[in-house]
MMTF fields as JSON, N, C-alpha, C and O atoms, coordinates in Angstrom:
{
  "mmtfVersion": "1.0.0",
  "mmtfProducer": "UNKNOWN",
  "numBonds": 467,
  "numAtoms": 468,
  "numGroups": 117,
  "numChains": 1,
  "numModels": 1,
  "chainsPerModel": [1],
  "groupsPerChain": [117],
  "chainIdList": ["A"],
  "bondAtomList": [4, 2, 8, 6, 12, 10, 16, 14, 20, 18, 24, 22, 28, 26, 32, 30, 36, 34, 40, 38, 44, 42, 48, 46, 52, 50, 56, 54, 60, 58, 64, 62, 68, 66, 72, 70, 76, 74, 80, 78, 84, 82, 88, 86, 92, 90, 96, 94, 100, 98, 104, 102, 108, 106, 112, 110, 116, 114, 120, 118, 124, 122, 128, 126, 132, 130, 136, 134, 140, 138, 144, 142, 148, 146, 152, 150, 156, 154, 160, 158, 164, 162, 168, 166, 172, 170, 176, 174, 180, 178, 184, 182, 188, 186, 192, 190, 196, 194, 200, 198, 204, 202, 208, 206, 212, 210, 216, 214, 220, 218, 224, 222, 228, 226, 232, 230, 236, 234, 240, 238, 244, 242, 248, 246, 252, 250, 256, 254, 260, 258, 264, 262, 268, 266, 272, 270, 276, 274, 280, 278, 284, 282, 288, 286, 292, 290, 296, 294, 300, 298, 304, 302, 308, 306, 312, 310, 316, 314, 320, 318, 324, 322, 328, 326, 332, 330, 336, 334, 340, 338, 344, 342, 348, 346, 352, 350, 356, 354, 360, 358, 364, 362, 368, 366, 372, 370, 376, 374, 380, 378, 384, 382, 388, 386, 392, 390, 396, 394, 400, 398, 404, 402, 408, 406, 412, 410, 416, 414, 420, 418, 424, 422, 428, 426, 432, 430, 436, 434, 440, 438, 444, 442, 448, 446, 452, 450, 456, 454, 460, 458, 464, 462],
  "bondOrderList": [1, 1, 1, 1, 1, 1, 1, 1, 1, 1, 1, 1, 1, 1, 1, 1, 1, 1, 1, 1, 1, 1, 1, 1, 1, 1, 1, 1, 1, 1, 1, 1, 1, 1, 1, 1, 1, 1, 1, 1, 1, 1, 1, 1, 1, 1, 1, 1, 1, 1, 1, 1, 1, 1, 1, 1, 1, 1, 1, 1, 1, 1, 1, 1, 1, 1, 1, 1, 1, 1, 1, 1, 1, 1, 1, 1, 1, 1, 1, 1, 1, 1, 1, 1, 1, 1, 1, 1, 1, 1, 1, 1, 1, 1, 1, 1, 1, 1, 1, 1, 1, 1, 1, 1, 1, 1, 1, 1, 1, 1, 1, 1, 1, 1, 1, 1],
  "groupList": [{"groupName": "UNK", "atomNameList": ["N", "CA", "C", "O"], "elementList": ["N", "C", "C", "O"], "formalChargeList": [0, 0, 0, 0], "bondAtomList": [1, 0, 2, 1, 3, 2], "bondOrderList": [1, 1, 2], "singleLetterCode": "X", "chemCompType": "L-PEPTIDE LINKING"}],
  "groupTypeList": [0, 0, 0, 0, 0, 0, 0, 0, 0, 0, 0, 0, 0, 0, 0, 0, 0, 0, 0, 0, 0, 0, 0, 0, 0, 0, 0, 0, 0, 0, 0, 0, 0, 0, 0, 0, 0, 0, 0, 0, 0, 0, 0, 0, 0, 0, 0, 0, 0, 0, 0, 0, 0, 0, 0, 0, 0, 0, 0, 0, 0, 0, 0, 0, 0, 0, 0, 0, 0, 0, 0, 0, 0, 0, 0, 0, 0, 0, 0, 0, 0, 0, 0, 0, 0, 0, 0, 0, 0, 0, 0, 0, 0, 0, 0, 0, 0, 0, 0, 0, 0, 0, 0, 0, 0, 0, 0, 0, 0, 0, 0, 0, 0, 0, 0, 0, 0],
  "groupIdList": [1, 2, 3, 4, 5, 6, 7, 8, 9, 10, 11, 12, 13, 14, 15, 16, 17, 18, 19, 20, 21, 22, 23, 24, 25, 26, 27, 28, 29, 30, 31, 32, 33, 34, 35, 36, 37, 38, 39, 40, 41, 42, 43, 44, 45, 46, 47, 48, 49, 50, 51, 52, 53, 54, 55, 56, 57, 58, 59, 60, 61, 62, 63, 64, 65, 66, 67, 68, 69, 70, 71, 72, 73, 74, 75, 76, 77, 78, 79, 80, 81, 82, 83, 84, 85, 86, 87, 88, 89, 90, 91, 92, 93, 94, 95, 96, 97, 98, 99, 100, 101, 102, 103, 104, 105, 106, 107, 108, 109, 110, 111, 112, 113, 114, 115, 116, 117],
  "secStructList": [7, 6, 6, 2, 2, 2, 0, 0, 0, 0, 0, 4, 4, 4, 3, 3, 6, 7, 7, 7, 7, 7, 7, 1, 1, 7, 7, 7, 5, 7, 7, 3, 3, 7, 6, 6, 1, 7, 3, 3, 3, 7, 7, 5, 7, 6, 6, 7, 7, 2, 2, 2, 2, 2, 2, 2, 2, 2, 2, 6, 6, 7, 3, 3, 7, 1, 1, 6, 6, 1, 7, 7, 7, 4, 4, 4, 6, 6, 7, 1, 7, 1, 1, 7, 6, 6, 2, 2, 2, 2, 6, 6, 7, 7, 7, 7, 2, 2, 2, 2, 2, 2, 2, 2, 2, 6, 7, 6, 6, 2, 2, 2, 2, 2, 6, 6, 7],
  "xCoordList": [-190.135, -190.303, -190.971, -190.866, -191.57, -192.527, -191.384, -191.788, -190.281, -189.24, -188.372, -188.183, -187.974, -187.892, -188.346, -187.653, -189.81, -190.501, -190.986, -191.365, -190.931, -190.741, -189.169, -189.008, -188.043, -186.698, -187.012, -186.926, -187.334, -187.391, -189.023, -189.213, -189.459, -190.629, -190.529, -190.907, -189.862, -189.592, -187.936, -187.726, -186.841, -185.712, -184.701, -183.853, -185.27, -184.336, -184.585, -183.702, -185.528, -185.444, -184.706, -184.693, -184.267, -182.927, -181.666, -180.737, -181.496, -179.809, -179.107, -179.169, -178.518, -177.489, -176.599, -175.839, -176.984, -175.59, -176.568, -175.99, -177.831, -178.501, -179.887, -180.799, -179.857, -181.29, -181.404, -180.537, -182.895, -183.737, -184.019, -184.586, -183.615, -183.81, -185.186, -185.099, -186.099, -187.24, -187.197, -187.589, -186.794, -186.91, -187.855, -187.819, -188.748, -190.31, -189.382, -188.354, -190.223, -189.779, -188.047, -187.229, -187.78, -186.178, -185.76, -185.927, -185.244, -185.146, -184.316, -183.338, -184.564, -184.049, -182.396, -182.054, -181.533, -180.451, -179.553, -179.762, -178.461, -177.968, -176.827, -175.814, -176.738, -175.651, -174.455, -174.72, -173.211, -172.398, -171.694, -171.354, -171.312, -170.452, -169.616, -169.602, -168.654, -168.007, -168.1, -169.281, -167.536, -167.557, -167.363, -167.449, -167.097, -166.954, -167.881, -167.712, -169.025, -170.059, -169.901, -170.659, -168.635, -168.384, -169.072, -169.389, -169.322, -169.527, -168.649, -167.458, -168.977, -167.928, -168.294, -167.428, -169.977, -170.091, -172.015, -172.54, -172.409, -174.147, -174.064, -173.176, -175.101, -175.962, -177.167, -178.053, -177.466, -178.961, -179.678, -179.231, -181.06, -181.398, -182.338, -182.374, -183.25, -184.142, -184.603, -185.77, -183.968, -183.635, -183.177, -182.932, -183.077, -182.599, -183.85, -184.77, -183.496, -184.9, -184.438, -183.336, -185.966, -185.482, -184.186, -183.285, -184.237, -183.217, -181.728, -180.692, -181.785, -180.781, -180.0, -178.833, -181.011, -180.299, -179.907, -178.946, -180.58, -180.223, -178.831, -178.256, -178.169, -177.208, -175.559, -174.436, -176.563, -175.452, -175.525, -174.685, -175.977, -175.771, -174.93, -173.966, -175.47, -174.661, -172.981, -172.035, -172.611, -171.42, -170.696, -169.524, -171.304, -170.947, -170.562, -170.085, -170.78, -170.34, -171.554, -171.356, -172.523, -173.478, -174.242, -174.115, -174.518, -175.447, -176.847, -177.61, -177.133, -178.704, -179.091, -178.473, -179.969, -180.502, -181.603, -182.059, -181.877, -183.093, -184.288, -185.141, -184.233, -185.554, -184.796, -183.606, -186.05, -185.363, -185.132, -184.259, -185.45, -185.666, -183.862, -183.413, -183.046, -182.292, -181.096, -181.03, -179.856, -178.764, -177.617, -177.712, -176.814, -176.289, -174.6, -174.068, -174.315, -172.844, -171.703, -171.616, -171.037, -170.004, -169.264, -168.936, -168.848, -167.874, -168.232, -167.448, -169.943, -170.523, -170.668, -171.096, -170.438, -170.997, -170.697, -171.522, -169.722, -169.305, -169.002, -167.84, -169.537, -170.047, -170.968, -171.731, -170.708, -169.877, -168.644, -167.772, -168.53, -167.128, -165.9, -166.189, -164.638, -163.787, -162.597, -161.828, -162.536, -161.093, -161.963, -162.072, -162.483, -163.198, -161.895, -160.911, -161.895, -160.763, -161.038, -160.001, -161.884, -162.393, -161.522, -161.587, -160.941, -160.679, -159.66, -159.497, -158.566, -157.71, -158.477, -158.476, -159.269, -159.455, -160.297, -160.405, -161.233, -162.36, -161.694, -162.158, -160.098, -159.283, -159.227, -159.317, -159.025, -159.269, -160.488, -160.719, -161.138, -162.92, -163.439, -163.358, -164.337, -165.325, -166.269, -166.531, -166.824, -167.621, -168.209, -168.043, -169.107, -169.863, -168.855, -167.842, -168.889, -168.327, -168.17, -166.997, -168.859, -169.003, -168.276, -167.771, -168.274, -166.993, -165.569, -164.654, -165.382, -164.595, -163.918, -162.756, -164.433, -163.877, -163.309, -162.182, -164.021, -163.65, -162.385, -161.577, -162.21, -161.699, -160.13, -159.071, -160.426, -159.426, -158.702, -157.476, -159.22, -158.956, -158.256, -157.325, -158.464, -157.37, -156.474, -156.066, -156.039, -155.074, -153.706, -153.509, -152.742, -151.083, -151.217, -151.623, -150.872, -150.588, -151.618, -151.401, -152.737, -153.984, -154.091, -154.862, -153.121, -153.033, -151.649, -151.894, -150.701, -149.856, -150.693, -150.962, -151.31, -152.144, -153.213, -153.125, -153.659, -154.553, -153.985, -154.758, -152.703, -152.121, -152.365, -152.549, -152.368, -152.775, -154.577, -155.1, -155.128, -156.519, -156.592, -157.589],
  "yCoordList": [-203.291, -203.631, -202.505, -202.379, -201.806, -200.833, -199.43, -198.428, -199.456, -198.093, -199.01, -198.292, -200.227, -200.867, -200.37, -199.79, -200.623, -201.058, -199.366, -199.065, -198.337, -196.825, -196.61, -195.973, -197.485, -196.827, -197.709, -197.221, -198.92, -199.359, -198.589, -199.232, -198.019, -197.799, -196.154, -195.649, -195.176, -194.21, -193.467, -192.668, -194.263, -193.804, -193.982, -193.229, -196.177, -196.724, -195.546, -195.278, -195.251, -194.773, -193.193, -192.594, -192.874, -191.624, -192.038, -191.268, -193.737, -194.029, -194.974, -196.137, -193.976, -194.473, -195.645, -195.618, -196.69, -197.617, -198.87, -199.825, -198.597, -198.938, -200.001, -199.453, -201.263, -202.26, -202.767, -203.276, -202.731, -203.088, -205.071, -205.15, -206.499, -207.363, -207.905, -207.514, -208.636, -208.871, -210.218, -210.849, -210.925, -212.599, -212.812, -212.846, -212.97, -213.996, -214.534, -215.211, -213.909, -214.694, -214.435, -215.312, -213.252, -213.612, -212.011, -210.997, -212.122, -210.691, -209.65, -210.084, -208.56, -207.463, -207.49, -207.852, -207.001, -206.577, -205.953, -206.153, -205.127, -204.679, -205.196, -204.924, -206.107, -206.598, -205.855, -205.532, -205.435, -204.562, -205.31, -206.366, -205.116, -205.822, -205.112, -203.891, -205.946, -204.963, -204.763, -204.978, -204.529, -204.325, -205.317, -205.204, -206.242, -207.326, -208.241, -209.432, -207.849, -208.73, -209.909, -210.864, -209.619, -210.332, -209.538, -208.354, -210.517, -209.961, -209.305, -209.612, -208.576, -207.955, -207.796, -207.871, -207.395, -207.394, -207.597, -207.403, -208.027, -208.469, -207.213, -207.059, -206.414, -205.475, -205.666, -204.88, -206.576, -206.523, -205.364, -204.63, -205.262, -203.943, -203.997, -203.136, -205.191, -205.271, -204.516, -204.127, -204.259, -203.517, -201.994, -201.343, -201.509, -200.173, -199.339, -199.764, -198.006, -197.33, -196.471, -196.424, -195.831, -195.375, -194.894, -195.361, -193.263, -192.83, -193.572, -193.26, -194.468, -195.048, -195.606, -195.418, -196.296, -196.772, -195.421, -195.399, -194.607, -193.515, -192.936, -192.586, -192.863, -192.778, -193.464, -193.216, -194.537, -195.771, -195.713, -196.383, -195.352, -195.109, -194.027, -193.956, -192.937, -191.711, -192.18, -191.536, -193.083, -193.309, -193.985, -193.652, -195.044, -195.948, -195.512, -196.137, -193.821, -193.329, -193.179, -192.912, -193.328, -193.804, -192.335, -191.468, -192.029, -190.918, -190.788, -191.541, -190.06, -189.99, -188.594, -187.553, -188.643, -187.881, -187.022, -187.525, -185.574, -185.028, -185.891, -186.392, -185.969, -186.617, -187.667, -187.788, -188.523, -189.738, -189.471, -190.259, -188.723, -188.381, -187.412, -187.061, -187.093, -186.086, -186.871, -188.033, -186.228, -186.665, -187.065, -186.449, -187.808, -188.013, -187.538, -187.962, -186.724, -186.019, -187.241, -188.353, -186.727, -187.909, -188.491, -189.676, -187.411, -187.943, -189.028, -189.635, -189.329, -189.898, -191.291, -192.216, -191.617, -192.493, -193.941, -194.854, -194.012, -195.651, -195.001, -195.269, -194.362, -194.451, -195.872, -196.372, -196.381, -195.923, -196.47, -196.575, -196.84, -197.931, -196.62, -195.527, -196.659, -195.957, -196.501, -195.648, -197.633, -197.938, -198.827, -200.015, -197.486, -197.801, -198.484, -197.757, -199.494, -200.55, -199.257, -199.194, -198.228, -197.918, -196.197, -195.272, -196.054, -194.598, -194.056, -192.853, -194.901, -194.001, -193.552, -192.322, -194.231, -194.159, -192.882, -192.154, -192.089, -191.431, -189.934, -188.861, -190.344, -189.024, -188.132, -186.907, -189.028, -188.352, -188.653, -187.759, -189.461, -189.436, -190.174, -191.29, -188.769, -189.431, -190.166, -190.01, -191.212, -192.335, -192.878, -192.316, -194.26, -194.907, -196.148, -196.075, -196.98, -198.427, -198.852, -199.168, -198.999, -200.048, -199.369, -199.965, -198.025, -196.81, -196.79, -196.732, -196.846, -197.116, -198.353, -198.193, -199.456, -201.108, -201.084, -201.561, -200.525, -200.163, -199.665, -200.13, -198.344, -197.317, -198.227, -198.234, -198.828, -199.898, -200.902, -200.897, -201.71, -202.619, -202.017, -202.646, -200.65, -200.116, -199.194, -198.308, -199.475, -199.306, -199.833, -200.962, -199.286, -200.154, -201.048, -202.168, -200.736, -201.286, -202.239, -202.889, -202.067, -202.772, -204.145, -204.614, -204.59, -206.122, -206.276, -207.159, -205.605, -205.256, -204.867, -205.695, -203.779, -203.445, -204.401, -204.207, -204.859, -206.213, -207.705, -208.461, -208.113, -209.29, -209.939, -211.152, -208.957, -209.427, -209.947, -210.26, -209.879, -210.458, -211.686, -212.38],
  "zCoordList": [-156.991, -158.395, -159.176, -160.396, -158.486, -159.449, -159.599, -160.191, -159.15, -158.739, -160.203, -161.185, -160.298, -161.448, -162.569, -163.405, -162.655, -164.11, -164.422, -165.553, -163.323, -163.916, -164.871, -165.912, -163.973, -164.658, -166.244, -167.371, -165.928, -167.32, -168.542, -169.574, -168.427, -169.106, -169.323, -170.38, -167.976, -168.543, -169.156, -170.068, -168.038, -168.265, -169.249, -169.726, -169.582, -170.467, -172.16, -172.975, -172.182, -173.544, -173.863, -174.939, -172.885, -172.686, -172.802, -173.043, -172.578, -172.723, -173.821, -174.217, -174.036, -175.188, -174.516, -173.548, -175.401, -175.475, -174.232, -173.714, -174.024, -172.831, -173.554, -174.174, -173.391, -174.058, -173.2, -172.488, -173.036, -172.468, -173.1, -174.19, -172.392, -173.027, -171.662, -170.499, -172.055, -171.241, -171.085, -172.066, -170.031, -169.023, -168.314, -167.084, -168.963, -167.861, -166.629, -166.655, -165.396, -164.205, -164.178, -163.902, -164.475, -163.629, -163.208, -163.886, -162.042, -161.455, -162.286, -162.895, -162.349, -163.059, -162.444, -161.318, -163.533, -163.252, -164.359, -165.556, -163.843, -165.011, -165.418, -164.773, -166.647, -167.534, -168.077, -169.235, -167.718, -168.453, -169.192, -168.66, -170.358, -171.76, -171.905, -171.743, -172.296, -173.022, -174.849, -175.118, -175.807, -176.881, -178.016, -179.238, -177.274, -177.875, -177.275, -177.538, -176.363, -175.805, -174.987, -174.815, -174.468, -173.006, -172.079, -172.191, -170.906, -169.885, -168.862, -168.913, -168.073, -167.163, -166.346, -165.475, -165.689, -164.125, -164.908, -166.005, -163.69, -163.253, -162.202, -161.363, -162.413, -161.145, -160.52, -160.855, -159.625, -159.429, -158.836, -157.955, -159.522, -159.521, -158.437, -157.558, -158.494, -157.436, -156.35, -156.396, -155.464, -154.27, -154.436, -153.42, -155.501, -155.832, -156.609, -157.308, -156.198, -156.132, -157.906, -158.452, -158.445, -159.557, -159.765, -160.462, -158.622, -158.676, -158.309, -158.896, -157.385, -157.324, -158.796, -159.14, -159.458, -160.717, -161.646, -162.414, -161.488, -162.213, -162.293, -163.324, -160.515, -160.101, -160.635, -161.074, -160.151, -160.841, -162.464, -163.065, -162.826, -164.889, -165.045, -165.807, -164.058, -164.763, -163.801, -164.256, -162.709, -162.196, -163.252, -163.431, -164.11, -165.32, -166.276, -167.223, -166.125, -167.819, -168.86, -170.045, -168.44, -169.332, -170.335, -169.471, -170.84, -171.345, -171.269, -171.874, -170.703, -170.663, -171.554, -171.331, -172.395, -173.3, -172.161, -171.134, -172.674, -172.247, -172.741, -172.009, -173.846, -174.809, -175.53, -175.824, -175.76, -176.482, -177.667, -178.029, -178.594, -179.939, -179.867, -180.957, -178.617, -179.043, -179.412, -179.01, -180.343, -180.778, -179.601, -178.54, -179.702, -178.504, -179.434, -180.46, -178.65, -179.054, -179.339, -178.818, -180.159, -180.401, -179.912, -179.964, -179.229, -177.627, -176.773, -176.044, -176.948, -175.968, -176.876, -176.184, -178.12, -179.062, -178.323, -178.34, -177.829, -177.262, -175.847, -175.54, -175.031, -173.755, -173.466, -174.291, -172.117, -171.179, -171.424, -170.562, -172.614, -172.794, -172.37, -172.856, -171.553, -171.275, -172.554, -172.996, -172.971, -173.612, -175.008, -175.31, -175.622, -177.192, -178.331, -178.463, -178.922, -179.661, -180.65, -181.311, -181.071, -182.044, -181.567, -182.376, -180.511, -180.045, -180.543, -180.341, -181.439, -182.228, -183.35, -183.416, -184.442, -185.613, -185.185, -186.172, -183.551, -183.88, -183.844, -184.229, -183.077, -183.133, -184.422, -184.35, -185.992, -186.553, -187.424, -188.239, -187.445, -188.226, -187.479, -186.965, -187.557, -187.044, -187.92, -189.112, -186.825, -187.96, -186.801, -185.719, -186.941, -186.309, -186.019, -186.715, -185.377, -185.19, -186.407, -186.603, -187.333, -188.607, -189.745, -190.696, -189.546, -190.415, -190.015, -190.837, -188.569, -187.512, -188.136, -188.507, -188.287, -188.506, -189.932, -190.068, -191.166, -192.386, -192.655, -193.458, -191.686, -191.711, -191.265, -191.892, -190.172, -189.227, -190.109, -190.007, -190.904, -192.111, -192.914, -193.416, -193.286, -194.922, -194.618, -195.368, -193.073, -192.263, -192.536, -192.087, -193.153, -193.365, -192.323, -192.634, -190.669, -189.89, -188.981, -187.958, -189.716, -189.055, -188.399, -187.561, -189.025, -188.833, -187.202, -186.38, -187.033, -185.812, -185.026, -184.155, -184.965, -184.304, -183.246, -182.033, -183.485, -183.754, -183.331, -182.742, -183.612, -183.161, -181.856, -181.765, -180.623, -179.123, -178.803, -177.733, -180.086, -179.636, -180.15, -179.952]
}
Protein backbone atom coordinates (compact mmCIF):
# COMPACT_ATOMS: atom_id res chain seq x y z
CA UNK A 1 0.00 0.00 0.00
CA UNK A 2 2.64 2.54 0.69
CA UNK A 3 4.36 1.64 -3.19
CA UNK A 4 0.47 2.76 -3.86
CA UNK A 5 -0.02 5.95 -1.99
CA UNK A 6 3.80 7.15 -3.39
CA UNK A 7 2.34 6.46 -7.17
CA UNK A 8 -0.74 8.29 -6.09
CA UNK A 9 0.83 11.44 -4.16
CA UNK A 10 3.87 11.69 -6.38
CA UNK A 11 3.22 10.26 -9.97
CA UNK A 12 -0.60 10.88 -10.51
CA UNK A 13 0.17 14.59 -10.90
CA UNK A 14 2.53 13.94 -14.22
CA UNK A 15 -0.47 12.20 -16.08
CA UNK A 16 -2.52 13.49 -18.49
CA UNK A 17 -5.91 12.15 -19.02
CA UNK A 18 -5.15 10.36 -15.36
CA UNK A 19 -7.73 11.38 -11.80
CA UNK A 20 -7.10 10.52 -8.96
CA UNK A 21 -11.02 9.74 -7.33
CA UNK A 22 -10.62 8.84 -3.30
CA UNK A 23 -13.06 5.61 -1.69
CA UNK A 24 -12.83 5.29 2.14
CA UNK A 25 -12.11 1.64 2.68
CA UNK A 26 -11.97 0.25 -0.86
CA UNK A 27 -8.85 -1.15 -2.49
CA UNK A 28 -7.01 0.90 -5.06
CA UNK A 29 -7.35 0.14 -8.68
CA UNK A 30 -7.13 1.46 -12.00
CA UNK A 31 -10.48 2.35 -13.84
CA UNK A 32 -10.02 2.70 -17.75
CA UNK A 33 -13.01 4.62 -19.67
CA UNK A 34 -13.48 5.19 -22.46
CA UNK A 35 -14.61 8.68 -23.89
CA UNK A 36 -17.79 8.45 -23.46
CA UNK A 37 -17.28 7.21 -19.70
CA UNK A 38 -18.02 3.67 -20.02
CA UNK A 39 -16.11 1.38 -18.50
CA UNK A 40 -13.73 -0.97 -20.17
CA UNK A 41 -11.39 -2.79 -17.83
CA UNK A 42 -10.81 -2.54 -13.59
CA UNK A 43 -6.83 -2.90 -12.71
CA UNK A 44 -6.19 -3.75 -9.26
CA UNK A 45 -3.28 -2.07 -8.10
CA UNK A 46 -2.81 -3.41 -4.70
CA UNK A 47 -0.15 -5.87 -5.20
CA UNK A 48 1.83 -3.81 -7.75
CA UNK A 49 4.83 -1.90 -6.86
CA UNK A 50 5.31 1.94 -7.79
CA UNK A 51 7.23 1.18 -10.64
CA UNK A 52 5.15 -1.52 -11.69
CA UNK A 53 2.14 0.82 -12.14
CA UNK A 54 4.35 3.12 -13.78
CA UNK A 55 4.97 0.45 -16.35
CA UNK A 56 1.57 -0.38 -16.90
CA UNK A 57 0.60 3.53 -17.70
CA UNK A 58 3.28 4.09 -20.00
CA UNK A 59 2.00 0.23 -21.76
CA UNK A 60 -1.69 2.05 -21.79
CA UNK A 61 -0.60 4.87 -23.86
CA UNK A 62 -0.72 7.13 -21.17
CA UNK A 63 1.54 10.46 -20.93
CA UNK A 64 3.55 11.22 -18.24
CA UNK A 65 4.83 14.82 -17.98
CA UNK A 66 8.48 15.62 -16.56
CA UNK A 67 6.77 18.24 -14.25
CA UNK A 68 3.33 18.72 -13.54
CA UNK A 69 3.20 22.31 -14.50
CA UNK A 70 4.59 21.09 -18.24
CA UNK A 71 2.37 21.28 -21.53
CA UNK A 72 1.41 18.01 -22.77
CA UNK A 73 1.92 17.96 -26.75
CA UNK A 74 -1.08 17.64 -28.83
CA UNK A 75 -0.60 14.44 -30.17
CA UNK A 76 -0.86 13.25 -26.69
CA UNK A 77 -4.23 15.38 -25.88
CA UNK A 78 -6.73 12.24 -25.80
CA UNK A 79 -4.06 9.73 -24.89
CA UNK A 80 -4.34 6.93 -23.94
CA UNK A 81 -7.53 6.84 -25.95
CA UNK A 82 -6.16 4.97 -29.42
CA UNK A 83 -9.60 5.55 -31.53
CA UNK A 84 -10.32 9.49 -30.42
CA UNK A 85 -14.41 10.04 -32.03
CA UNK A 86 -12.62 13.51 -32.08
CA UNK A 87 -9.42 12.16 -34.51
CA UNK A 88 -10.64 13.30 -37.86
CA UNK A 89 -11.64 16.86 -36.91
CA UNK A 90 -7.74 17.11 -35.02
CA UNK A 91 -6.23 16.15 -38.57
CA UNK A 92 -7.03 19.40 -39.54
CA UNK A 93 -7.60 21.78 -36.18
CA UNK A 94 -6.43 21.53 -33.78
CA UNK A 95 -8.66 22.23 -30.77
CA UNK A 96 -9.58 20.73 -27.42
CA UNK A 97 -12.63 18.14 -27.19
CA UNK A 98 -15.22 20.92 -26.64
CA UNK A 99 -13.72 22.85 -30.08
CA UNK A 100 -13.50 19.37 -31.53
CA UNK A 101 -17.58 18.79 -30.81
CA UNK A 102 -18.39 22.47 -32.17
CA UNK A 103 -16.20 22.08 -34.90
CA UNK A 104 -18.09 18.32 -35.42
CA UNK A 105 -21.76 19.91 -35.37
CA UNK A 106 -21.18 22.65 -38.34
CA UNK A 107 -20.06 19.75 -40.18
CA UNK A 108 -22.39 19.14 -43.65
CA UNK A 109 -22.11 15.54 -42.95
CA UNK A 110 -22.08 15.47 -39.15
CA UNK A 111 -25.18 13.94 -38.65
CA UNK A 112 -24.12 10.44 -41.23
CA UNK A 113 -21.28 10.42 -39.58
CA UNK A 114 -22.76 9.89 -36.22
CA UNK A 115 -25.90 7.61 -37.08
CA UNK A 116 -24.19 4.18 -35.62
CA UNK A 117 -24.22 5.58 -31.96
Amino acid sequence: RLQVKAFVVQDIPLYHNLVMKHIPGADPELILLNHYYEELDRIALSDMTRSEINELLRELGFYKKAKPEDEVPEEFHFSPAKDSPFKDELAYKPSTSHLATENASSEPNAETKHTDL
